[in-house]
N, C-alpha and C positions, 0 to 999 in steps of 0.2 A: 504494500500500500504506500504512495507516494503521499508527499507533505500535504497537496492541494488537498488528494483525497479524506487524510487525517482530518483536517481542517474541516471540510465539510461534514465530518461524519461527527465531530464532536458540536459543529452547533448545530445539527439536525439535533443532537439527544439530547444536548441542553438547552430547547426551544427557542432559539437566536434565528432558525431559519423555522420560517412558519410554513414554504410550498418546498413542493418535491422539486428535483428536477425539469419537472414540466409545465412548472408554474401553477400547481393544483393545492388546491388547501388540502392536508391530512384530515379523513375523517376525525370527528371528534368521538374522542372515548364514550363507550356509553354509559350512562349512569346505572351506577349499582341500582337493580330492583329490590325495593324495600322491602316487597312480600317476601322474595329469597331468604332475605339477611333475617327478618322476624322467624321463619322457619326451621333457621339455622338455628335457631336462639333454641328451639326443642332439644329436647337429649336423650338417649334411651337412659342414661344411667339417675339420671332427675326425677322421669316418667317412675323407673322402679322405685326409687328409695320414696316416692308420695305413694304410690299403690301400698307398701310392705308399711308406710305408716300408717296407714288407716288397718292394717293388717294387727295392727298390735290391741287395737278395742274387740277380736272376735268374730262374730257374725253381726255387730253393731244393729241388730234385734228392737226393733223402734219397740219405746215403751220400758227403757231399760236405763239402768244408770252405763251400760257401756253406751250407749247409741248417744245419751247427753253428753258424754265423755267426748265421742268424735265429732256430734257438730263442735266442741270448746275447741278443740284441736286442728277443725276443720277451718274455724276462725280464726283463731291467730295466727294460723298458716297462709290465709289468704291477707291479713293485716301485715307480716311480715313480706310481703310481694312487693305491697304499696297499695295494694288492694282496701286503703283504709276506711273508705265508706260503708263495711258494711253493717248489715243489717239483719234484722230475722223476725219472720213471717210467724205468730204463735195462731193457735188452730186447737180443738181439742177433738179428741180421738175416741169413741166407744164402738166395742165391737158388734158388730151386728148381732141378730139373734139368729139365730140357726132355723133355716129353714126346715117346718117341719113334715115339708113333703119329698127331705131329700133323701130320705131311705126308702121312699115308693117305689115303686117295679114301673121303671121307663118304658114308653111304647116301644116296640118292637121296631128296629131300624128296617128302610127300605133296602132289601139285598140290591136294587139294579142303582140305588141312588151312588152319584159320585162321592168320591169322601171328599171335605173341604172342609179348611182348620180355620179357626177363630182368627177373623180378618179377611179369608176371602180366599188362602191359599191353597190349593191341592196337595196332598202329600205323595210323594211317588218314592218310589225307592225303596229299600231295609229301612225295617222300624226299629226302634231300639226302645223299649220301657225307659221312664222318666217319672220322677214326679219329688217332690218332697221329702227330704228327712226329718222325722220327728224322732227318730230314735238317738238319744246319747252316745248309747256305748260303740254305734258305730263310728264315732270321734276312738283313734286309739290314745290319742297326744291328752292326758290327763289333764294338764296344765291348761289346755285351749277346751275342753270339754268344762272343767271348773270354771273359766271366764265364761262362756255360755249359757250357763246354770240358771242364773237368774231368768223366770219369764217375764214375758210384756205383761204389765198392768195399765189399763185403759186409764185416759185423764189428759192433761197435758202436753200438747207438742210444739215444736221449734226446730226451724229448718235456716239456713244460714243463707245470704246471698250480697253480691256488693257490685258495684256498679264503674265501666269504663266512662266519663261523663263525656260524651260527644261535644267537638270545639265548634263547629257551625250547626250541625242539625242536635242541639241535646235532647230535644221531645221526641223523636224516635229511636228504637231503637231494636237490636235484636235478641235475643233471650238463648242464652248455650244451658242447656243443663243436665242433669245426670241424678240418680238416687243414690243416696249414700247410705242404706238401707239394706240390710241381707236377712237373710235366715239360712237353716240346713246344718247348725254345727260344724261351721268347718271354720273361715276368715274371711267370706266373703270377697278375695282378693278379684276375681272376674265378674263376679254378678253381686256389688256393682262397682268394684273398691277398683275396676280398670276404666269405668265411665268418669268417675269421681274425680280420681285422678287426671283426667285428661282434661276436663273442666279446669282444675285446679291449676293445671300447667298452662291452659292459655290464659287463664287470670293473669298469673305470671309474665307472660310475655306479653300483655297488651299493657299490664300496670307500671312497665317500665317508664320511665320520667321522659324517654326521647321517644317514645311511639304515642303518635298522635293521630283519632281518628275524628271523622267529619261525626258521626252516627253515633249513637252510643250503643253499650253493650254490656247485657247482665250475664255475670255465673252465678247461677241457682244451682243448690245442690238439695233437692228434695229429701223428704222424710215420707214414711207409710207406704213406700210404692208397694211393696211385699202384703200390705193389707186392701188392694184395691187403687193404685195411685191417690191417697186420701190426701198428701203434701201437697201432690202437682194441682186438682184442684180442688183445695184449701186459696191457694194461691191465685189462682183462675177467679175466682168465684170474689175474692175480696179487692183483687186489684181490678179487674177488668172493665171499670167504670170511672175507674181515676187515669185512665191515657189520658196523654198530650195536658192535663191541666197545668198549669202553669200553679205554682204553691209556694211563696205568695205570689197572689199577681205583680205584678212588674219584677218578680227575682231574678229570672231567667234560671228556674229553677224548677225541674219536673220531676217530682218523686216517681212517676209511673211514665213516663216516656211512651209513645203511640208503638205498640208491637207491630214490627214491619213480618216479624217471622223466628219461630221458635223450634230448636236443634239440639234435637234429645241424644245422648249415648248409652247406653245399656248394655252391660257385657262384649267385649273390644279385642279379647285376645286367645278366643282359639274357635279356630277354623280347620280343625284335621280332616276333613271332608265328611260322605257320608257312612254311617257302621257296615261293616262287612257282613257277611251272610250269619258269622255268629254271632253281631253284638258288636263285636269289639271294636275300636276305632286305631285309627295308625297314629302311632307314639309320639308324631313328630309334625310340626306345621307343614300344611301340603304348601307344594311349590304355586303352586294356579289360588291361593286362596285370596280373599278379597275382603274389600270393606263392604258392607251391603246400606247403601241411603233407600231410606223406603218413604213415600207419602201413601197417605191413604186414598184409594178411590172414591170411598163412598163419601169424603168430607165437604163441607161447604166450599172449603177453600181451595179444590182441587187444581185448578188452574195455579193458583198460587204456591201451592206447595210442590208441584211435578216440577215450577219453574227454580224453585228455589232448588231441590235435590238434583238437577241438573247445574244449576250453577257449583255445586259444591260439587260432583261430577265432573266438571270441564276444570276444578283449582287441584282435585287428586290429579288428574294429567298431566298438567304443568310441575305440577311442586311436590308431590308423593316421592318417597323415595326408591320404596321394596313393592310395595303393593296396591293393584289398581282396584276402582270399585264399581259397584254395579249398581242400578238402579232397578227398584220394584217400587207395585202399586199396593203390596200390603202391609201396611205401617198398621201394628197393632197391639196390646198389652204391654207399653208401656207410659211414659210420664206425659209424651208430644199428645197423646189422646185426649186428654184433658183440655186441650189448646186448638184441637183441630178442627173445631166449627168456631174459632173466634179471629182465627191468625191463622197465615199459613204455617203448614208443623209437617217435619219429616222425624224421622230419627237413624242415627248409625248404628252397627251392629257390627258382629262377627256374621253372624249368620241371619236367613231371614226367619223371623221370630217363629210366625204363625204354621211355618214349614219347615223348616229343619230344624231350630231349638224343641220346639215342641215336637219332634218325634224321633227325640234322643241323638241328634247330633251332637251333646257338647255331655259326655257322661258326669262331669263334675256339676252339673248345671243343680242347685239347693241341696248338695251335697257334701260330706265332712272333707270330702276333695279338694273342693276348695279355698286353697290353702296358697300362699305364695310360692310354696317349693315345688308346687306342681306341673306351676310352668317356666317355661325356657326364655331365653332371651329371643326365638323367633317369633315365640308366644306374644312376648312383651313389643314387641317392633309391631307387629300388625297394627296393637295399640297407639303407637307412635305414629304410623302412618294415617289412621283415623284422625290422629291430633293433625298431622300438618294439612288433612283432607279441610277439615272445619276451621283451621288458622288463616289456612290462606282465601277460601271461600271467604267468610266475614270479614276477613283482612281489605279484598277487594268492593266489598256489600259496601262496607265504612268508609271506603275512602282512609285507609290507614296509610302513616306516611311515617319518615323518622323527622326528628328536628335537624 
C-alpha cells in the first residue's frame, strides 16, 4: 500500500472523507432496533431463578397463608424492577355449593356425535388420563408435601398488579397477565409459576428508566384461577366501568386506562408432543414444538382478538429466538375469558388448552410433578420464547422506544 493510498484509507475510517471514491455519500449506519435491544434484555437464567422463586411458596393454593406469602413476594419483586406503582385488586372468595345433581347418571352420549373439548376443539390422537391430585402422599418430597398441608379457607382475596404509565397515550392501554395460582401438590412451577414468571420479566424490562412507551401497560398477576378464574373476573367486573376516566379531572391521570387488549399466559414450558400408544410422553422438548396464541371464536371481540394474536404472530417471526408459534381459534379455560366479550383477549400456551392439555398432553399438568426439577433448560427456553413472543408484540402495540 502506497502513502497516497494510506492517507486515504485513514480519513475514510476517521470520517475526514464523507464520499467514496465516486463521489457517493456512505450509506448511513442503521439505527439499532429498540425492540431487538428490549429483547435482549430477556435471559433464560432471570426467566428460571423468578419461576424457582415462586417455586419456594409450594403449590401457592389460593386461600392459604402460602398463596398471601407469594403475592408479598410477588410484590416487592415487581417494586424492586421499578415497577413501583403497584397495587392490589381485594375480592372475597366463597366456594360454591356443590351441585347436587352431580352424582346423577348423565344421558347417554350420542355414539355417531363428534367429540369436541370445552372451547370448541376436537380431540384427535392418543389420549392420555389427566385430571387433578388431591392425594398427599403422592408428593414423595416431605418437606414440599408439609408446605402444602395447609387447605384453602374461603374469605378474603388479593391479587397484585402495577402499571407501565404511557408518555403520550396514558388512558389506554394493554393488560399482560398470568395466575399465580396452582394446586396438585407439587410447586406449581408450569401451571402457572412459568406464566407468572414471564409476566414478571417483562415488568422488568419495560420498568426500566430508558424504555419508554406511547400506550400504557399493566402486569396483572391473578388469584383463584384454579377455582373458576374468580381473580381474573373479580377484576373484570370492578374495573370495567372506570376506562379512560381521567381521576382527578385535569390530573392527567387514569387509574383504569381504556383496554385496547388483554394477553393471558398459562402454562409456557412443555411441549413434548403428543402420548404414544402407551401413555407415555418423550422425555425431552420436541424439536417442531411451538408457542400456541389462541383467540376465541365465539367472542364479541373476535375481529379484534384474531387481529391482535396475529400481531403477536408476525413479532414471534421477527424476534423469537428457538421457537415459532401458531395460531388457533380456541382460547379457552383460562384468565383472557373473563375479558373476552369486553376487550379483545387471546392467550399463550404451550399447548392448545381445550385439545391437547386436556387430553393428557403435559402428564405433570395439577400434578406432584410439578416441580422445578422436572424440567430442563429446553423446557424453560420455550418459556423465554413466549416472553420475547409478547415483548416484542406490545413493545410495537406501544410504541416503545429507548431514551
Amino acid at each position: 500500500m502506497n502513502v497516497m493510498s494510506r492517507v486515504l484509507l485513514a480519513l475514510l475510517t476517521t470520517g475526514v472523507v464523507a464520499t467514496n471514491l465516486y463521489g457517493q455519500q456512505p450509506a448511513p449506519a442503521a439505527a439499532p432496533d429498540p425492540i431487538r435491544t428490549l429483547v435482549g434484555r430477556l435471559d433464560l437464567e432471570k426467566y428460571k431463578a423468578t419461576v424457582k422463586g415462586l417455586t419456594q411458596f409450594g403449590d401457592r393454593r389460593q386461600g392459604t397463608e402460602r398463596n398471601r406469602k407469594a403475592v408479598d413476594w410477588i410484590e416487592a419483586q415487581l417494586k424492586s424492577y421499578g415497577c413501583t406503582n403497584t397495587e392490589r385488586l381485594k375480592y372475597t372468595y366463597t366456594t360454591p355449593p356443590r351441585n347436587p345433581n352431580a352424582g346423577g347418571q348423565r344421558p347417554a352420549a350420542n355414539p355417531n356425535a363428534i367429540p369436541t373439548a370445552s372451547g370448541g376443539g376436537r380431540p384427535r390422537g392418543v389420549r392420555a388420563p389427566t385430571g387433578v391430585n388431591n392425594d398427599p402422599m403422592k408428593q414423595p418430597d416431605e418437606k414440599l408435601r408439609a408446605l402444602n398441608t395447609e387447605p384453602a379457607t374461603d374469605g378474603p382475596r388479593e391479587q397484585v398488579y402495577c402499571t407501565k404509565i404511557g408518555a403520550t397515550r396514558p388512558d389506554e392501554m394493554y393488560i399482560i397477565g398470568a395466575h399465580m395460582d396452582g394446586h396438585g401438590w407439587g410447586e406449581a412451577a408450569n401451571d402457572n409459576g412459568s406464566g407468572t414468571a414471564l409476566v414478571m420479566e417483562l415488568a422488568r424490562v419495560f420498568s426500566s428508566p430508558d424504555v419508554v412507551t406511547d400506550r400504557s401497560i399493566r402486569f396483572a398477576l391473578w388469584n383463584n384461577e384454579e377455582t373458576g378464574l374468580n381473580g381474573a373476573y373479580a377484576y373484570a367486573e370492578q374495573r370495567k366501568d372506570l376506562q379512560g376516566k381521567e381521576n382527578p379531572p385535569g390530573s392527567g391521570r387514569y387509574p383504569e386506562p381504556k383496554w385496547l387488549g388483554m394477553i393471558q399466559h398459562d402454562m409456557m414450558m412443555f411441549d413434548h408432543g403428543m402420548p404414544r400408544a402407551d401413555g407415555t410422553l418423550a422425555p425431552e422438548q420436541r424439536p417442531e414444538a411451538d408457542v400456541n396464541i389462541e383467540f376465541q371464536v365465539t367472542s364479541k371481540f373476535l375481529a379484534g382478538a384474531r387481529e391482535l394474536a396475529f400481531a403477536l404472530h408476525a413479532a414471534n417471526e421477527k424476534y423469537a429466538t428457538d421457537y415459532p408459534s401458531n395460531v388457533g381459534e380456541h382460547m379457552t379455560n383460562t384468565d383472557s375469558t373473563a375479558f373476552m366479550d369486553l376487550v379483545p383477549s387471546i392467550s399463550l400456551r404451550e399447548n392448545e388448552r381445550g385439545v391437547h392439555t386436556g387430553n393428557g398432553w403435559n402428564p405433570h399438568w395439577h400434578q406432584p410433578t410439578d416441580v422445578f426439577a422436572t424440567f430442563t433448560d429446553k423446557d424453560f427456553r420455550l418459556g423465554l420464547n413466549a416472553a420475547q413472543t409478547t415483548l416484542s408484540g406490545v413493545a410495537q402495540l406501544t410504541g416503545a422506544r429507548l431514551k
